[in-house]
C-alpha positions, 0 to 999 in steps of 0.5 A: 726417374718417373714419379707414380701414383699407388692405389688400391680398391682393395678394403672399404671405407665408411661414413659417420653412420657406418654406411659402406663407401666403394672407393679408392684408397691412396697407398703413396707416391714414389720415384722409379725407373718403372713402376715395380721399382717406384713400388720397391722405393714406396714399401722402403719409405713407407714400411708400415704398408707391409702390415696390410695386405692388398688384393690389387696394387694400381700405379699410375705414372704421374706427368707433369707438375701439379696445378697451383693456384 
């Protein structure tokens, strides 16, 4: 199984003075064969995420294990 990364740009985020920040919004991780399905498993893990509605949907495909120090 592959592990990935899922993300929008979809929506906005503020700051403490409701000042608009254009970034990234971290949906989850999950493990498939490819990303379509490592998707599939985010939305059974994690059902809330059907609540919300995404323009756009990135997987990235994560390789290698994390740096500790």
């Amino acid at each position: 199984m592959k592990k990935y990364l899922f993300y929008t740009t979809s929506g906005f985020t503020q700051d403490e003075n409701l000042k608009e920040i254009e970034n990234c919004q971290i949906l989850g991780f999950a493990e498939g064969l490819n990303g379509m399905l490592a998707y599939e498993n985010l939305i059974k893990t994690n059902s809330y995420l059907k609540e919300y509605q995404y323009n756009t949907v990135f997987a990235h495909e994560i390789i290698g294990e994390p740096i500790s120090m």
